[in-house]
FIPA-274079 format. One record per residue (C-alpha): x, y, z. Coordinates in steps of 0.05 Angstrom, whole numbers, padded with zeros to 5 digits, always signed. Example, Ala and Ser with C-alpha at 12.3 -4.5 7.8 and 13.67 -1.06 7.14 Angstrom:
2
+00246-00090+00156;+00273-00021+00143;
# end
This chain:
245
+01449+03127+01716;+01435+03162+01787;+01375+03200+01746;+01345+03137+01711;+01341+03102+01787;+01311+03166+01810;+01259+03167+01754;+01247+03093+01766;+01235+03104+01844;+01193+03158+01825;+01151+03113+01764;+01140+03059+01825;+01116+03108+01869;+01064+03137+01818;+01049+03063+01808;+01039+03037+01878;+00970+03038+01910;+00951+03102+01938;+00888+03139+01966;+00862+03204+01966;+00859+03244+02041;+00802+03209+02078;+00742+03258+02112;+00765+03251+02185;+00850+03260+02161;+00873+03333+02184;+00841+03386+02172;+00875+03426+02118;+00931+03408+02049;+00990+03436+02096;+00977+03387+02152;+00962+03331+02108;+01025+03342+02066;+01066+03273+02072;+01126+03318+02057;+01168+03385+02062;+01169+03412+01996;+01179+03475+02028;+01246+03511+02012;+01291+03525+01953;+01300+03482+01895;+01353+03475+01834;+01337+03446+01770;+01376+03391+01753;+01394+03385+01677;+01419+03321+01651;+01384+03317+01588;+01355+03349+01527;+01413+03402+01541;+01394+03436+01471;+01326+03445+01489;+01335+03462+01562;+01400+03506+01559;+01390+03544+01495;+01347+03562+01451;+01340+03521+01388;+01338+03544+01321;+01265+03552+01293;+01226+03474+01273;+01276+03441+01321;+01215+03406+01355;+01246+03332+01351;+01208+03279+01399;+01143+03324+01399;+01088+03296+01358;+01055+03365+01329;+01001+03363+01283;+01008+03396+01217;+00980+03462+01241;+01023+03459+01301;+01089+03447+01255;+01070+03512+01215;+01068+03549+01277;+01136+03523+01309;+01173+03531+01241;+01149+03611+01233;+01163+03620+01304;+01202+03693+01300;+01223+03715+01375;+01221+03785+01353;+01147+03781+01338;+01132+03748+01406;+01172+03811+01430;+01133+03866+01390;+01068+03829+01409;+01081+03835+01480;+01087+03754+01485;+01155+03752+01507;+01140+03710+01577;+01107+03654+01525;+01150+03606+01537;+01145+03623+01616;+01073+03585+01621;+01053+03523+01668;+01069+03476+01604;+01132+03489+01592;+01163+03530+01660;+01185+03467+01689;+01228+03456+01634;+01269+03515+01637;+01333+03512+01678;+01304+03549+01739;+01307+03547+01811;+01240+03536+01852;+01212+03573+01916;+01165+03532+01943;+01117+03547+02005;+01051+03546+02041;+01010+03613+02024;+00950+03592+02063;+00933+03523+02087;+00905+03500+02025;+00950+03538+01966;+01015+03517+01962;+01058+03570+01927;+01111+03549+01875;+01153+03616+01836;+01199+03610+01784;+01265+03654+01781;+01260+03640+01701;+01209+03698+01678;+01188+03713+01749;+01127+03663+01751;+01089+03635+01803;+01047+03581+01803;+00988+03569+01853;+00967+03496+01877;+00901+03503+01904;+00872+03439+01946;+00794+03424+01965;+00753+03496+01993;+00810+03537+01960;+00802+03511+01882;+00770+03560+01845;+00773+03592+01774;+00825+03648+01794;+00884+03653+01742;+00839+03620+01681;+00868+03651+01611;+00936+03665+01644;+01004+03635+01636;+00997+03593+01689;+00920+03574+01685;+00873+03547+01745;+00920+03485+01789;+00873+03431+01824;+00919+03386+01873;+00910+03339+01918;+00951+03288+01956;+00954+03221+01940;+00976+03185+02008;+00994+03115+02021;+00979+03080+02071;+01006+03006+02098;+00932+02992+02115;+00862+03025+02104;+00856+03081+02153;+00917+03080+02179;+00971+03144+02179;+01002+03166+02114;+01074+03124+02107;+01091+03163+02039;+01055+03203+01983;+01046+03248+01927;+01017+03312+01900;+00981+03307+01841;+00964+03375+01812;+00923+03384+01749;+00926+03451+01702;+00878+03477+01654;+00850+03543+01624;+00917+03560+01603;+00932+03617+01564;+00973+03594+01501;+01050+03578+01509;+01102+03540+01487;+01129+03482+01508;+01195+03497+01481;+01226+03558+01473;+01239+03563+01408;+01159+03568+01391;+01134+03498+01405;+01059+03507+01413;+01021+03486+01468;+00935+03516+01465;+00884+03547+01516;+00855+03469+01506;+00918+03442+01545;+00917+03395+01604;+00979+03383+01641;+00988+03332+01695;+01031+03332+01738;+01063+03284+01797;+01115+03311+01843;+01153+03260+01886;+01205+03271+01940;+01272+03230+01941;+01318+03223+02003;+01388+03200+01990;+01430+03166+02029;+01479+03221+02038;+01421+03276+02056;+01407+03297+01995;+01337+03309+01977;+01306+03310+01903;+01242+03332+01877;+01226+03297+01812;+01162+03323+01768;+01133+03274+01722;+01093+03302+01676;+01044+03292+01622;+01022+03346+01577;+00944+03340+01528;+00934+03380+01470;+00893+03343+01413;+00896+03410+01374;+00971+03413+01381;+00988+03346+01398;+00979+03284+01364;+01008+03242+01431;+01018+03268+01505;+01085+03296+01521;+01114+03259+01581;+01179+03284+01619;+01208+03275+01684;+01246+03336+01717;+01293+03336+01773;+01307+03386+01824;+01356+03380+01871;+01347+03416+01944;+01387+03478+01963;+01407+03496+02039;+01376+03571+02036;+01358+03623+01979;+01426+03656+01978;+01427+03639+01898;+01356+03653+01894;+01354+03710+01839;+01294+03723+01795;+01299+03748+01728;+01254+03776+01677;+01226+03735+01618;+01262+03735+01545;+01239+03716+01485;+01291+03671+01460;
# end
């Protein structure tokens, strides 16, 4: 229950009206930032436990809409192949990472990139706002990350009350979205919404709603919502390197 009200606070913020960062706001993505998403974050798994925890057995891709071609792929998938190919960290892109039971480490590295690595696989994942976006990282796991806050406001030009980063990925390397060898292409687009919840005991969550675009893998968008629940400092912080299954 506590993670369906979260995703529904989350869904109304997404919905509510919002604007982008006006000219004369501050000066730079870490000023503007309506929140602290700075720190360490756990992954909260409440759901999909056979997806999320293990590894399921090969064609296991229920509540994905593959096409056919994609199906063919997911039901050969052989995680000893991936290893001998040197494709072990596949499942370790942007379209799936999320996904994984992982903790987050999350901070500014300049004013305009905001940082986010992955103990799963050791992968990091750069959100680049305005001047910084550029093409570094296309054809990689974790492909070229546009963001920008979406701020609210209780009137037109006045100071941000709330908000959201929005951050858009494409020019992805291929990956799965699952790691059992659900396919995901270089064509991918993955959108992504991360809101901050404040509980009334202190705790703080960071939910990630996402929706993932393949036509050539996907006959409909994948949507999930992920949940990560603040940690006090990185003393459980411990990165490990990426498996294939």
């Amino acid at each position: 229950m506590m993670k369906l009200f979260r995703f529904a606070i989350a869904l109304g913020l997404y919905a509510s009206v919002a604007v982008a960062q006006p000219p004369q706001g501050p000066a730079n993505a870490k000023a503007a930032s309506p929140h602290d998403l700075t720190g360490y974050w756990a992954a909260v798994v409440t759901e999909d436990w056979r997806y999320r925890m293990m590894t399921a057995k090969a064609g296991d891709y229920l509540g994905i809409n593959l096409t056919q071609a994609a199906q063919k792929q997911a039901d050969e998938w052989d995680p000893a192949k991936d290893t001998a190919a040197g494709n072990v960290c596949k499942a370790y892109g942007a379209g799936g990472l999320m996904r994984i039971p992982t903790r987050l480490h999350i901070t500014w590295a300049a004013d305009n990139v905001l940082s986010v690595e992955a103990d799963a696989g050791k992968q990091k994942r750069l959100f680049k706002f305005g001047p910084a976006q550029d093409a570094v990282g296309a054809g990689s796991l974790q492909g070229v990350s546009k963001a920008r806050w979406e701020l609210q406001r209780e009137r037109p030009g006045g100071p941000a009350v709330n908000g959201s980063l929005e951050v858009i990925t494409t020019q992805l390397a291929p990956g799965y979205l699952r790691k059992n060898g659900v396919p995901y292409g270089e064509g991918a687009k993955l959108t992504e919404y991360y809101e901050m919840v404040k509980e009334d005991n202190g705790d703080q969550y960071l939910i990630i709603i996402s929706t993932l675009e393949d036509p050539a893998n996907l006959t409909q968008p994948v949507l999930t919502s992920t949940n990560f629940k603040r940690e006090p400092d990185g003393k459980k912080w411990d990165p490990s390197d990426c498996v294939a299954n």
